[in-house]
DRENLODREN-330152 format. One record per residue (C-alpha): residue in one letter; residue number from 1; chain; x, y, z. Coordinates in steps of 0.5 Angstrom, whole numbers, plus 500, padded with zeros to 3 digits. Layout:
  r    k  c   px   py   pz
  A  NUM  A    X    Y    Z
...
REM end
This chain:
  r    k  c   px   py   pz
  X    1  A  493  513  571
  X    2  A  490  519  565
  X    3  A  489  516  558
  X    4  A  493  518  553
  X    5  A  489  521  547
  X    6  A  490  521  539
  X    7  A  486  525  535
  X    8  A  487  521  527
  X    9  A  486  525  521
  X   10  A  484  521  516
  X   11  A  480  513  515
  X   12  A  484  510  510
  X   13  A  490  504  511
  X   14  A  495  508  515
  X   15  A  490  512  520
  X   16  A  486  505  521
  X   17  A  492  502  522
  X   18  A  495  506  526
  X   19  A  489  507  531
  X   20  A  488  500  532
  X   21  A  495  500  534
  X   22  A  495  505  538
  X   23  A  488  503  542
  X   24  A  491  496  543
  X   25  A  496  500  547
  X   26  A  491  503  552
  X   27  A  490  510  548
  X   28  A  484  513  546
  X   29  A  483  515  539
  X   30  A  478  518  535
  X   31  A  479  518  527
  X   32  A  476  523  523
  X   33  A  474  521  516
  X   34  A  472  527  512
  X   35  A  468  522  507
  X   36  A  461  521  510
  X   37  A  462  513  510
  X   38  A  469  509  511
  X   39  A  470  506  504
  X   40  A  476  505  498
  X   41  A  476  505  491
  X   42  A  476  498  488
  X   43  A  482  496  485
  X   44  A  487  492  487
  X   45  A  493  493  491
  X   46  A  500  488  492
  X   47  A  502  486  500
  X   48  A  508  484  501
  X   49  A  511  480  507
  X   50  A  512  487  512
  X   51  A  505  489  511
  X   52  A  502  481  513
  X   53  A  507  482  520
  X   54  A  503  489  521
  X   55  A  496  486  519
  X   56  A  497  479  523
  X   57  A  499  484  528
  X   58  A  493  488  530
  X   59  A  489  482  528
  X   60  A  486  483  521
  X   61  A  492  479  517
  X   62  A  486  474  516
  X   63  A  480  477  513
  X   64  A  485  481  509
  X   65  A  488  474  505
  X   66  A  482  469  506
  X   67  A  481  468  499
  X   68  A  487  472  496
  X   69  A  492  468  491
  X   70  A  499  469  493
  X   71  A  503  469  486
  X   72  A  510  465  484
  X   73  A  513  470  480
  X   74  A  513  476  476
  X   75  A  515  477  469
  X   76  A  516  484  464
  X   77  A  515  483  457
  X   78  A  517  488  451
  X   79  A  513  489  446
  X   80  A  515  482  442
  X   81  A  515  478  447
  X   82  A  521  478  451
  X   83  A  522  479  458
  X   84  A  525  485  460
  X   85  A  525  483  467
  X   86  A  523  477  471
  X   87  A  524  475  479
  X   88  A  521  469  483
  X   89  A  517  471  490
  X   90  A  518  466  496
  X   91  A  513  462  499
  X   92  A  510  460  506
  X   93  A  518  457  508
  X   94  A  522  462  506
  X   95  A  518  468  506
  X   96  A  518  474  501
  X   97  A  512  472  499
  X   98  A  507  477  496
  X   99  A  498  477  495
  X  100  A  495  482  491
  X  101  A  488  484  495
  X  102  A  482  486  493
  X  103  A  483  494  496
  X  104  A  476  493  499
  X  105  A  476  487  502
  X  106  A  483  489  506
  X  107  A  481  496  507
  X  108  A  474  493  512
  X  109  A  479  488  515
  X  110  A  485  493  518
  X  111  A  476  498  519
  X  112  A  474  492  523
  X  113  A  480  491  528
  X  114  A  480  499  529
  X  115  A  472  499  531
  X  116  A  475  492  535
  X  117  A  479  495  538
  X  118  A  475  501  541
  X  119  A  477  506  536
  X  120  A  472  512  535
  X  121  A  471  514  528
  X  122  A  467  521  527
  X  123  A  465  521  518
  X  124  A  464  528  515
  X  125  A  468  531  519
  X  126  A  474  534  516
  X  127  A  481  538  519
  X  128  A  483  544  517
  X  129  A  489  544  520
  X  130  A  492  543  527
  X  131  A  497  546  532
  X  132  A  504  544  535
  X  133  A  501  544  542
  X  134  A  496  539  540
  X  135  A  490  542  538
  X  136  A  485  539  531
  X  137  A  482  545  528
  X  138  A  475  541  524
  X  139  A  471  544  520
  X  140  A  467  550  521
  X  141  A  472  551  528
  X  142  A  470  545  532
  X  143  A  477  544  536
  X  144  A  480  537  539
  X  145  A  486  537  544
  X  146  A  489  531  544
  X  147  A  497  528  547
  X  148  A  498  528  539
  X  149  A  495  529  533
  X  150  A  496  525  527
  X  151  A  495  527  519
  X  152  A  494  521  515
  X  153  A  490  525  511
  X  154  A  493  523  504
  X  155  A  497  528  499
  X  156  A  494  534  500
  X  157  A  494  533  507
  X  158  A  491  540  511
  X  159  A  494  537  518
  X  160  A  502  537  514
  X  161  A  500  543  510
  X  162  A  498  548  517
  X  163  A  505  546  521
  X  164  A  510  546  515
  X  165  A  512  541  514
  X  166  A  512  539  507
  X  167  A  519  540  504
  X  168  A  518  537  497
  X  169  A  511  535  492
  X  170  A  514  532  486
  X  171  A  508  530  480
  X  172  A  510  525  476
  X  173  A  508  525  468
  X  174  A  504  518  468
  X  175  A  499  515  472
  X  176  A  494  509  472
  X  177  A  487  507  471
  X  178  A  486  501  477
  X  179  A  480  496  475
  X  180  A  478  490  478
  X  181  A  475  485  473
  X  182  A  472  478  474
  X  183  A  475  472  471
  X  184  A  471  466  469
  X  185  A  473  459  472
  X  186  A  475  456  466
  X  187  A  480  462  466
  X  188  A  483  459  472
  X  189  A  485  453  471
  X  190  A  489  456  466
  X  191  A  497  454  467
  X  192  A  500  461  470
  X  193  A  493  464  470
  X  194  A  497  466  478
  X  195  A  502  469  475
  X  196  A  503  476  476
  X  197  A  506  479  469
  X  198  A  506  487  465
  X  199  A  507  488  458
  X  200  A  510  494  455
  X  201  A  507  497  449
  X  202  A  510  504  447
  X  203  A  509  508  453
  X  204  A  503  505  455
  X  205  A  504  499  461
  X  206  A  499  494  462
  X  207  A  500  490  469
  X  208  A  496  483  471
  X  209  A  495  481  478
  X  210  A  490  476  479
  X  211  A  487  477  486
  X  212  A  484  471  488
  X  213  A  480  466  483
  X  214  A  474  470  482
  X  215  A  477  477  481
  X  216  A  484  480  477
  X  217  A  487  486  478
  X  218  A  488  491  471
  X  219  A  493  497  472
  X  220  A  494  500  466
  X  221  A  499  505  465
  X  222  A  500  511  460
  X  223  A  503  518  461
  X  224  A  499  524  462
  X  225  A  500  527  455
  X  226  A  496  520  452
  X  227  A  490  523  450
  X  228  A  487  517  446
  X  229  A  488  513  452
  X  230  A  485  518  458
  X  231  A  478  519  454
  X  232  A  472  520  459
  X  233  A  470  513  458
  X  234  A  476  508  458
  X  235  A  477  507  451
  X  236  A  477  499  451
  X  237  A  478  499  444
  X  238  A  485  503  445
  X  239  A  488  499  451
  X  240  A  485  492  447
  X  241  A  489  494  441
  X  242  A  496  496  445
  X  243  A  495  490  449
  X  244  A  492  484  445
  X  245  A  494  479  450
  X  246  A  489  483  455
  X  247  A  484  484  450
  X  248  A  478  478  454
  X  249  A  479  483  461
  X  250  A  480  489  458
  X  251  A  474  488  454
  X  252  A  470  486  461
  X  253  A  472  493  465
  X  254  A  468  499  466
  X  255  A  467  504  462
  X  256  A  468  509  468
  X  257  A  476  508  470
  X  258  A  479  514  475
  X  259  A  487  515  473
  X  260  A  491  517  478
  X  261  A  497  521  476
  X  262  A  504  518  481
  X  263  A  507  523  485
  X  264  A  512  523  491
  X  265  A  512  527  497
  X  266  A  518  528  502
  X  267  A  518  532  508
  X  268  A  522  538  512
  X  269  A  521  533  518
  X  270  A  516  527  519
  X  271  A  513  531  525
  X  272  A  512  538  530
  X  273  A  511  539  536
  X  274  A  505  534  538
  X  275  A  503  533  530
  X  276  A  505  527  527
  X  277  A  504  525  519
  X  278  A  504  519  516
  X  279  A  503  514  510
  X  280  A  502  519  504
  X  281  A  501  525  507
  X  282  A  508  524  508
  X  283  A  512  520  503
  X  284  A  507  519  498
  X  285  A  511  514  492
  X  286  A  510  511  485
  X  287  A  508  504  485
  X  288  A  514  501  483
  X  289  A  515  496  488
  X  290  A  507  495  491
  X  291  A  510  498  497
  X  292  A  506  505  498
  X  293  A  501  501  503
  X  294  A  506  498  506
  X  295  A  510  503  508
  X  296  A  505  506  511
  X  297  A  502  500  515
  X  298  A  509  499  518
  X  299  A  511  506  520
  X  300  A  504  507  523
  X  301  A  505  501  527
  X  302  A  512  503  529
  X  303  A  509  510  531
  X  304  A  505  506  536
  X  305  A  510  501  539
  X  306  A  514  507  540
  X  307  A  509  511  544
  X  308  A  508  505  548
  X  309  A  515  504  550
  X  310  A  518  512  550
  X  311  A  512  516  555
  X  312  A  515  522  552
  X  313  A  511  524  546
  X  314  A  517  528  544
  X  315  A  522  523  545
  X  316  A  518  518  542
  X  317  A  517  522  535
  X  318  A  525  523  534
  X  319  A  526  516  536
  X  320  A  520  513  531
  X  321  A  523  519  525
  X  322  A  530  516  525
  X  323  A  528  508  525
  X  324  A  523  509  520
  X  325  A  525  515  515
  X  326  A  532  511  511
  X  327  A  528  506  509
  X  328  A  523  509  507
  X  329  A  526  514  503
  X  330  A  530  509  500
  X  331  A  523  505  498
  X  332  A  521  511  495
  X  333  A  528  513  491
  X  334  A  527  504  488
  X  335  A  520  504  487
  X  336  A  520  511  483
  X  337  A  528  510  479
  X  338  A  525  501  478
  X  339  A  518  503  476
  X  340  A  517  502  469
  X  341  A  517  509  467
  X  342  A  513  510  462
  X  343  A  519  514  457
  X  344  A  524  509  458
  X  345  A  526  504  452
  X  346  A  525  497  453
  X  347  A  532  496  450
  X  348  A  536  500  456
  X  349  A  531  497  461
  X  350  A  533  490  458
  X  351  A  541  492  460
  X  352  A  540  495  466
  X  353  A  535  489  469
  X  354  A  539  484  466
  X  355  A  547  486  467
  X  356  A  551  482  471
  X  357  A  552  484  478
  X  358  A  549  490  478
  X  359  A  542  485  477
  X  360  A  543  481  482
  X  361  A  545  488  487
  X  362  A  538  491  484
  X  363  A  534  485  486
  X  364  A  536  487  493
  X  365  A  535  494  493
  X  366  A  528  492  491
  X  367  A  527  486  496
  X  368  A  530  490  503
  X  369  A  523  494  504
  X  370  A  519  486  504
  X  371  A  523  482  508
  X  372  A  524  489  513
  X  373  A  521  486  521
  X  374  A  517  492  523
  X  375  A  518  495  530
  X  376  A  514  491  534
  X  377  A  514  484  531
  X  378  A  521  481  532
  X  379  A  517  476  537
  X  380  A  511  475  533
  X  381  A  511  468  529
  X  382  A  510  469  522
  X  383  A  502  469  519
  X  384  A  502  463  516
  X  385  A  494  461  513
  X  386  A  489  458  518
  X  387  A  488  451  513
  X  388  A  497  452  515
  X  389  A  497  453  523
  X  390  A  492  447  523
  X  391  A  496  442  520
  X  392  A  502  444  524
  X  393  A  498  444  530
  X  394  A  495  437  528
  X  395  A  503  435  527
  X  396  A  505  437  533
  X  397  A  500  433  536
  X  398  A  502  427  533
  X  399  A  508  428  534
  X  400  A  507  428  541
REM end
């Protein structure tokens, strides 16, 4: 029996994911990368709980969390110190856990699973578009046919773009700068050195995740219009000043820092024909629930899974479409209308996160995306880390 043959655009969290997915199921697959080696840019990024059910899935759950702390609670902060907004995460019971992950560290487990698994990746290779009948325009006018082509391409996704699929581009008016900063020991025996926590300052944000005990996560938060705050260099002084209780990090970051302005992407249909888009080239959203990745990885897998199960690619497109897309609008519409926007005062948000019954109906509206199961994982037993299993093994053991 012939092979089935997937031609990926784009090696980033969803394409990788995807691929290795898709290989693990008996496909061959080749990923196009149009950077000349695979790499993230270093920051940090939140994993919830239907994101450790992906990675464990295609095997990299635990090069991905060795090392990474998972945080008890988060906590908003107004600018004279009362809280806006508060919610506790679960533990290795209960679920509901988060981890917050060096990008890097995760971004080479999900790469390692994908060359384990066979994929092939081509770097310096970018698409120009693609064809509904299957077909990958490259560069230069190289072409691949495949039984489905994949744009995971990113915001400005050439393969979306080529097969009009896009139906909405909404550029938002603030953005971040996302920096790693080193801690030092003494900071990590600190009480509640692992807590995640944000402080509001006028419009600006300033969100702290520690990564693991070497590493803590700076998001600093301003709206476009912010000249003082978005200089060429990353003005310290200007962050330090807004945000004194971060002043010993912020004085350790680089002098280089990207922002990145939000957006949110919707499409007409997640598909044409034999094309595929996926992760941020198809619902790109602000970071207000840390599910941007996650999202991606889920549907990646569920695209897989459902490839596997329905042999008509056809079919298997519609039937992904319709068990993926409501709830990932639904994360999208939370992440952008909870996210600390910038021009909200904090006295309204204040209300609004700690109004009785309507809170408690938020908190979960907000918590639907992490404990979803993603297609493909109901049978899998939940990730647990290595120090974990071996206890229970060794349990099990005596008690037998």
């Amino acid at each position: 029996m012939t092979r089935r043959h997937a031609e990926i655009v784009g090696a980033g969290f969803a394409g990788l994911t995807l691929g290795a997915a898709l290989a693990q199921r008996d496909w061959t697959v080749r990923i196009h990368e149009r950077s000349p080696e695979c790499r993230t840019f270093g920051a940090g990024i939140w994993f919830w709980e239907n994101g450790f059910r992906v990675l464990n899935a295609i095997g990299a759950c635990d090069d991905a969390l060795d090392g990474a702390v998972m945080a008890p609670s988060w906590e908003s902060f107004d600018e004279g110190g009362k809280t806006i907004d508060r919610f506790e995460f679960g533990n290795h019971e209960t679920g509901g856990r988060i981890f917050c992950i060096v990008r890097q560290q995760l971004y080479e487990a999900v790469h390692q699973a994908a060359l384990r698994s066979g994929v092939e990746i081509e770097t310096s290779s970018t698409a120009e578009g693609a064809t509904p009948e299957g077909e990958l325009i490259i560069e230069g006018g190289k072409r691949y046919e495949a039984d489905l082509v994949v744009g995971a391409d990113g915001v400005n996704s050439n393969v979306r773009d080529t097969v009009g699929l896009l139906r909405k581009r909404t550029v938002h008016s603030d953005g971040a700068i996302r920096v790693i900063v080193p801690f030092t020991e003494e900071e990590v025996c600190e009480p509640g050195w692992d807590r995640i926590f944000e402080l509001w300052s006028g419009p600006r944000r300033a969100l702290y995740t520690p990564c693991s005990r070497e590493t803590l996560y700076l998001c600093l938060t301003s709206l476009a219009e912010d000249r003082e705050a978005l200089q060429v260099r990353v003005p310290r002084d200007v962050w330090a000043r807004s945000f004194p209780k971060l002043a010993r990090f912020i004085e350790r970051m680089p002098e280089e820092g990207r922002w990145d302005r939000f957006e949110t992407i919707k499409l007409h249909r997640w598909s044409k024909g034999r094309v595929a888009i996926l992760g941020d080239a198809a619902h790109a959203m602000p970071p207000g629930l840390g599910q941007a990745c996650g999202t991606a990885v889920v549907n990646a897998l569920g695209l897989a899974t459902t490839l596997d199960e329905e042999k008509d690619i056809d079919r298997a497109l519609e039937v992904w479409e319709a068990r993926e897309r409501v709830l990932t609008e639904h994360t999208q519409w939370w992440s952008w209308s909870t996210w600390p926007i910038t021009r909200v005062p904090p006295w309204l948000a204040h209300a609004v996160f700690n109004c009785p019954g309507l809170s408690s109906w938020i908190a979960k509206q907000r918590a639907r995306p992490s404990l979803y199961v993603p297609y493909g994982t109901a049978g899998d037993p939940r990730w647990l880390p290595p120090e974990m299993r071996t206890k229970g093994a060794a349990a099990s053991a005596v008690g037998a």
